[in-house]
C-alpha positions, -999 to +999 in steps of 0.1 A: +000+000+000+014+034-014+008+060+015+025+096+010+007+116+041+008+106+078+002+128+113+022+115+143+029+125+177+063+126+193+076+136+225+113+141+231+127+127+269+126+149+299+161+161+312+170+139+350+166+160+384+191+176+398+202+159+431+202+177+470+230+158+487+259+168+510+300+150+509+302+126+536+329+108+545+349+102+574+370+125+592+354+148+574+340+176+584+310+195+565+318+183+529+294+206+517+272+199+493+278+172+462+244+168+444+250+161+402+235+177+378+204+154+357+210+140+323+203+152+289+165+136+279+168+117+245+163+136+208+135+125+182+155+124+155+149+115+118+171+097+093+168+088+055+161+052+049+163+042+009+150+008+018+117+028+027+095+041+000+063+046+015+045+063+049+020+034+056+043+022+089+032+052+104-002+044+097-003+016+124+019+032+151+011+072+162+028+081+191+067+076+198+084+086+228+122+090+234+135+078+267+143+106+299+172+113+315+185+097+349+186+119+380+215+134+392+235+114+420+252+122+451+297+132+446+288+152+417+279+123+395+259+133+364+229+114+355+229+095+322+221+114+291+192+093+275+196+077+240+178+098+210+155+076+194+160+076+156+130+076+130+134+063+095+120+076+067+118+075+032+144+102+013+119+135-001+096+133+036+085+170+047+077+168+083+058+199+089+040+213+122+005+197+121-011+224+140+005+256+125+017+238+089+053+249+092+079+235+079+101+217+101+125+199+080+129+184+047+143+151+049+159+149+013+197+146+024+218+124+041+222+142+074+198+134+103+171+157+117+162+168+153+125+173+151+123+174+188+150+181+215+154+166+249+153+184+275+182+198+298+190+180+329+182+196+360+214+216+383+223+194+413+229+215+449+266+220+442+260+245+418+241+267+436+268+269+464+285+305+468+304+323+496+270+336+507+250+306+502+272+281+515+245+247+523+218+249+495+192+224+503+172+231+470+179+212+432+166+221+401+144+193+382+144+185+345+133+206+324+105+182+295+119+174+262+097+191+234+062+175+223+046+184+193+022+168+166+037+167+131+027+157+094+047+139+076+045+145+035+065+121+008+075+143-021+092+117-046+126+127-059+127+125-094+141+147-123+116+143-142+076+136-137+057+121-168+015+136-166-011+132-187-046+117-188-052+085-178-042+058-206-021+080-223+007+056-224+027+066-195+033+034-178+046+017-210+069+045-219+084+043-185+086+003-190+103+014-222+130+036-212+141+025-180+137-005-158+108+000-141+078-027-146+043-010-140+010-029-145+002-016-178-036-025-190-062-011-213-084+007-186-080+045-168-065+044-135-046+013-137-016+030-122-027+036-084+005+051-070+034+071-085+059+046-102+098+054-102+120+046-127+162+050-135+168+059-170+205+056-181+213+068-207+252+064-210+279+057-182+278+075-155+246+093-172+208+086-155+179+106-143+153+093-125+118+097-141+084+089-119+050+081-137+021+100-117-011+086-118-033+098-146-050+134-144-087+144-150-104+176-150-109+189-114-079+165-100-060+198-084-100+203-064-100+167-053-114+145-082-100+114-097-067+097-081-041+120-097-050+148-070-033+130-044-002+127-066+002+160-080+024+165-046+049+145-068+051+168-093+067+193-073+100+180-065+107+179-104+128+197-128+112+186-157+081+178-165+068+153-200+033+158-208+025+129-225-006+133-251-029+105-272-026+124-303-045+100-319-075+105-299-082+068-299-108+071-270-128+102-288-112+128-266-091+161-281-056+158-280-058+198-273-081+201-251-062+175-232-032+191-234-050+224-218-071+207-196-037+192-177-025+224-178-049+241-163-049+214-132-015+220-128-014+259-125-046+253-104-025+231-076+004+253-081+012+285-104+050+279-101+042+244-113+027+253-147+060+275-155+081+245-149+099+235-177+080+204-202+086+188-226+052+173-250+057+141-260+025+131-288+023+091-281+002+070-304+015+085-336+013+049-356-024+048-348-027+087-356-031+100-392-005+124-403-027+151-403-037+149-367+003+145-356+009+177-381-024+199-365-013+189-330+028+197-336+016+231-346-003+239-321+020+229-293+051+249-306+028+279-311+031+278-276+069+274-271+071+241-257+096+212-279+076+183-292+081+149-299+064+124-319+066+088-305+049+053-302+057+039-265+044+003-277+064+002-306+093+023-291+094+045-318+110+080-312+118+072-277+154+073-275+148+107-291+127+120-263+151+103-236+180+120-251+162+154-253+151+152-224+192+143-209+201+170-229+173+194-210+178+182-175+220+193-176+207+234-182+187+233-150+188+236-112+195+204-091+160+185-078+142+211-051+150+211-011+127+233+008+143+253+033+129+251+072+104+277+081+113+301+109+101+289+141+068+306+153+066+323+191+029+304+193+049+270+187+073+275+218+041+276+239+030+246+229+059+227+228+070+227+264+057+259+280+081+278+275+099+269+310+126+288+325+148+293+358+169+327+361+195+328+386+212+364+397+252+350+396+278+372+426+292+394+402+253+411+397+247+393+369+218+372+357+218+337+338+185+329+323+181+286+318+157+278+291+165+250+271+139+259+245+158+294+237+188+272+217+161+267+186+154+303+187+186+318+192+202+293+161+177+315+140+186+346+154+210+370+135+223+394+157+238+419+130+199+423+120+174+446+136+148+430+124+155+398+140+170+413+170+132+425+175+120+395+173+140+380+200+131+406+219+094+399+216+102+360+223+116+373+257+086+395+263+062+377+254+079+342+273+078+360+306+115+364+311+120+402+309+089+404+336+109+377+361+141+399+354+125+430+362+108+414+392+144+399+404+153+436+400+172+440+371+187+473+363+193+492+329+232+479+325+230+448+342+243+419+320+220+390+312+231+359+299+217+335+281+239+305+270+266+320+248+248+347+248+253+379+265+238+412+268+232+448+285+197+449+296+180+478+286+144+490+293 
């Protein structure tokens, strides 16, 4: 079963408490305090599988969890970090937030993903010891991992997507070319999931070429199977509109040709001005007339045609080398870029949690685990985003708890790596 959409829930692992304990030992007089700090909580991260080429696992299992962290001990000893726990999926999977729809990642490379980060451990006693506060009896617990619900979406990676109507002759001509065996009948819709296909064309020279189920009129509002394919189309460099110039089941080459056309700009404007390629299959059982009337009216419109007969082969090396020839002038296959993370999202991830501690020297430390994402996105040369960090810290709560600790106009706030002059 071919499944390209599936909504999950993950939860990352909670950071370990910190741990209240004092030094004991004999002969020893007040050891002072030794509690460790908790352990790291366990990433969700996800990996590229090519073994995998469909969602449907995720169909059957909804919620994963990653493991916590252990608690801090007593002598200073550190809880264990937890182990991440890894997610495979197939290469071309957007995992998107299923509440707000942004984009999260775009699993289309080799390197992994952190979709959701543990959380920090909590600080044992010992670290809150000072000259003034010499026997702290208080921890710090862990702070939760992140928790979100995502949508997963399986945009197939293929240089070039073949469309058309149904029974066009797209699953032969991709039987043809390449090594890819499709069910190939005499009926519409006999292609019920996108089929992907290597065609080499020399050493060391292939593109991959994916046959999308057949098109009809209204597919981009929902009708027919090809709606829940066009998806597919996206990823492409190139797309080959394949056309029954023959019209051998009483339908208008031309109006088929504007009919696709018109479903594609409808799912996607940037789609339509993609670069195609028309390819008029069934020439042998076409009259020379209809091949000539058609060829005319496709190069009116700028596009290159190609006359070929995917049962009988004919012209189809023609097309493949064309279309080799095409695919070398233009941009690598599509990776979507992450969208920025939105304030509303820290909320719901993990509330947002924080702990600010006022250091000797005046100073104040702010620990919030869930500030790393935010600050990676940050550019501090910028204005713009510079505002926008500011409103994360409004907005969080933190400026009011430093204003409440007593922060003054000066004082210097740090925040991991971080640090800056608080200013009102």
């Amino acid at each position: 079963m071919f499944v390209d959409v599936a909504k999950i829930k993950i939860k990352a692992g909670n950071g370990g408490n910190g741990a209240v304990s004092f030094h004991r030992e004999k002969y020893v007089n007040a050891g002072g305090p030794d509690g460790g700090d908790g352990g790291k909580g366990g990433d969700v991260v996800f990996v590229v599988d090519d073994n995998l080429s469909t969602l449907v696992d995720f169909r059957y299992k909804r919620k994963y969890v990653a493991a916590n962290g252990e608690d801090g001990g007593s002598n200073n000893c550190t809880g264990r970090g937890a182990k991440d726990l890894i997610i495979k999926v197939p290469r071309g999977t957007l995992v998107k937030n299923a509440q707000t729809g942004r984009l999260i990642a775009d699993l289309s490379g080799d390197e992994p993903k952190i979709i959701a980060h543990g959380g920090r451990g909590g600080k044992g006693n010992a670290r809150f010891a000072s000259s003034t506060r010499q026997i702290p009896r208080f921890a710090k617990p862990g702070f939760p991992g992140e928790e979100l619900e995502i949508q997963m979406e399986l945009k197939l990676l293929a240089d070039v997507g073949l469309v058309g109507f149904p029974n066009v002759g797209k699953s032969t001509l991709i039987s043809v070319v390449s090594a890819a065996k499709p069910k190939i009948a005499n009926y519409h819709f006999t292609t019920l999931s996108p089929v992907l296909g290597v065609v080499k064309i020399a050493q060391g020279n292939s593109f991959v070429m994916a046959d999308i189920p057949g098109l009809i009129e209204g597919a981009s509002e929902g009708v027919g199977l090809g709606h829940e394919f066009l998806r597919h189309v996206e990823r492409c460099r190139l797309i080959v509109h394949l056309v029954d110039v023959s019209g051998s089941e009483g339908r208008d080459p031309k109006e088929d040709f504007a009919l696709i056309q018109k479903e594609l700009f409808n799912f996607s404007p940037d789609l339509a001005e993609r670069p195609q390629i028309v390819a008029a299959n069934k020439c042998d059982m076409a009259a020379p007339e209809q091949i000539e009337d058609f060829k005319a009216f496709i190069q009116q419109q700028g596009y290159a045609f190609f006359e070929i007969s995917a049962a009988t082969t004919a012209g189809t090396q023609e097309l493949v080398e064309a279309i080799s020839r095409r695919l070398q002038e233009l941009p690598p296959i599509l990776e979507y870029e992450p969208d920025p993370i939105l304030v509303e999202e820290l909320s719901e991830q993990n509330g947002r949690r924080f702990d600010i501690l006022r250091e000797d020297d005046g100073s104040y430390t702010v620990d919030a685990p869930w500030l790393e994402q935010v600050l990676r996105s940050v550019n501090m040369d910028d204005y713009e985003s510079l505002q926008y960090f500011q409103r994360v810290l409004r907005s969080s709560g933190i400026i009011d708890k430093l204003e409440e600790m007593g922060v003054q106009e000066g004082d210097t706030v740090r925040i991991f790596d971080f640090e800056f002059d608080f200013v009102n």
